[in-house]
VOGU-3710 file (C-alpha; in Angstrom, 3 decimals, decimal comma):
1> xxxxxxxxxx> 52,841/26,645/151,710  51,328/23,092/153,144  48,037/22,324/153,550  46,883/19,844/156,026  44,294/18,476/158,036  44,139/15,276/160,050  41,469/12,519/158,761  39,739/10,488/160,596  37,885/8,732/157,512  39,750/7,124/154,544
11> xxxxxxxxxx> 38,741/5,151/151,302  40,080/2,957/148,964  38,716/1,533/145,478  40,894/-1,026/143,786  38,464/-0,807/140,916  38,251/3,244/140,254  41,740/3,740/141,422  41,002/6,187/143,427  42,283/7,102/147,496  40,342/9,565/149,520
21> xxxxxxxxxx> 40,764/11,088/152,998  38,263/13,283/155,151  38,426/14,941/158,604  34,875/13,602/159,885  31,389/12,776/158,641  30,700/16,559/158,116  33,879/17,057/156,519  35,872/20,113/156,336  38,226/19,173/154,655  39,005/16,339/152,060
31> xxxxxxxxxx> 41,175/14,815/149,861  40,969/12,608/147,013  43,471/11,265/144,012  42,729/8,732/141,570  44,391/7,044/137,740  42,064/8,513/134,900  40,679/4,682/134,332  41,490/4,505/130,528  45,227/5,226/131,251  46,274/2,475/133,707
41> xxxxxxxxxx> 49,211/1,484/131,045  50,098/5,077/130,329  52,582/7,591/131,522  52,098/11,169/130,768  54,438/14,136/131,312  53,616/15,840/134,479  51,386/12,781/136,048  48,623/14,027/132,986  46,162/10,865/133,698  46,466/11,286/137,772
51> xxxxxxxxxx> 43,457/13,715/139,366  43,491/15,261/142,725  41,534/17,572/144,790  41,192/19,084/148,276  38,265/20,205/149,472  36,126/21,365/146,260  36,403/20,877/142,613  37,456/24,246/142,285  41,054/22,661/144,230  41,807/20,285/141,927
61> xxxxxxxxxx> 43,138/19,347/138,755  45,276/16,388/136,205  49,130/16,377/137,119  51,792/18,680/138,477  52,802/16,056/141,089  56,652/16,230/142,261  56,952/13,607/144,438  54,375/11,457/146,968  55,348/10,525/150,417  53,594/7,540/151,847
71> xxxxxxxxxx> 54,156/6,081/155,493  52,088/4,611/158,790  51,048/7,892/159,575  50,814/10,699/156,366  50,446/11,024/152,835  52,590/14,075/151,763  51,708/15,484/148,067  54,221/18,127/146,311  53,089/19,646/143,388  54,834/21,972/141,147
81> xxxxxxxxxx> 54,206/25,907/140,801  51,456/25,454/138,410  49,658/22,542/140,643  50,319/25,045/143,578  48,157/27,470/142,101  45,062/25,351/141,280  45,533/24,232/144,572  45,124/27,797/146,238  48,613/28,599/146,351  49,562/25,367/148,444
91> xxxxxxxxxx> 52,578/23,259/146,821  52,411/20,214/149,819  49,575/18,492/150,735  50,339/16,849/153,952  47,389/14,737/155,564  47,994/12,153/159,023  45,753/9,570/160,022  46,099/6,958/162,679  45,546/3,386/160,925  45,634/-0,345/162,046
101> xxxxxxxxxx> 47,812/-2,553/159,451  45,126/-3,772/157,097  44,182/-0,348/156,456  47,446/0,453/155,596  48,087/-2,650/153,500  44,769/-1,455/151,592  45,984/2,091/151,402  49,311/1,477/150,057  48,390/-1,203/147,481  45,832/1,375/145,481
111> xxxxxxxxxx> 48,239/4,137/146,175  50,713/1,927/144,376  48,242/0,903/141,473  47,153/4,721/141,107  50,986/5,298/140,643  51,496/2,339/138,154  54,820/3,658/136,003  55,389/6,628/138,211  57,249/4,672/140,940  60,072/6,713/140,882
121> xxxxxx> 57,681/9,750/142,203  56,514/7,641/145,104  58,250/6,756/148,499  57,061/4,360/150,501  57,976/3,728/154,043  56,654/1,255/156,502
//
């Protein structure tokens, strides 16, 4: 099952390795992923040291991502079955945005540092 939303309101830290999307200032719905900050060197089976979340705490967790999909317009997240379930039953993540080129330059430079040794789980297209 996917969950998405559009989001009009993105953020990037460079610092806390850390991405987030929301839908508006009164946000619905949310998204955020960011590198536990003591394991920017490490890799860890099943993405370990790499947190998301969607919309609450209680939709979130370390790990259990497949594969990332990064372009102009989305970020697509697929998790595995046991990811899907902490996520309310939803194995992709699929948000769109509409973004001028610096914001995508900033976006896809901390996505890339969040995903330091996991390249081969990320695809990036421009």
């Amino acid at each position: 099952m996917v969950f998405g939303f559009h989001a009009s309101e993105f953020e990037t830290d460079d610092v806390a390795l850390r991405v987030g999307f929301a839908d508006g200032e009164n946000s619905k719905h949310y998204f955020i992923m960011q590198r536990e900050e003591n394991s920017i060197e490490e890799t860890f089976p099943d993405l370990g040291n790499i947190y998301i979340e969607r919309d609450d705490q209680c939709w979130g967790g370390y790990g259990g991502i497949n594969q990332i999909s990064f372009n102009r317009n989305s970020l697509i997240i697929y998790v595995n079955e046991e990811m899907a379930n902490q996520m309310g039953g939803y194995d992709t993540i699929k948000i769109t945005f509409s973004i001028d080129d610096l914001q995508f330059q900033q976006l896809q430079n901390v996505l890339r540092k969040v995903m330091q040794n996991y390249e081969d789980r990320l695809n990036l297209t421009d």
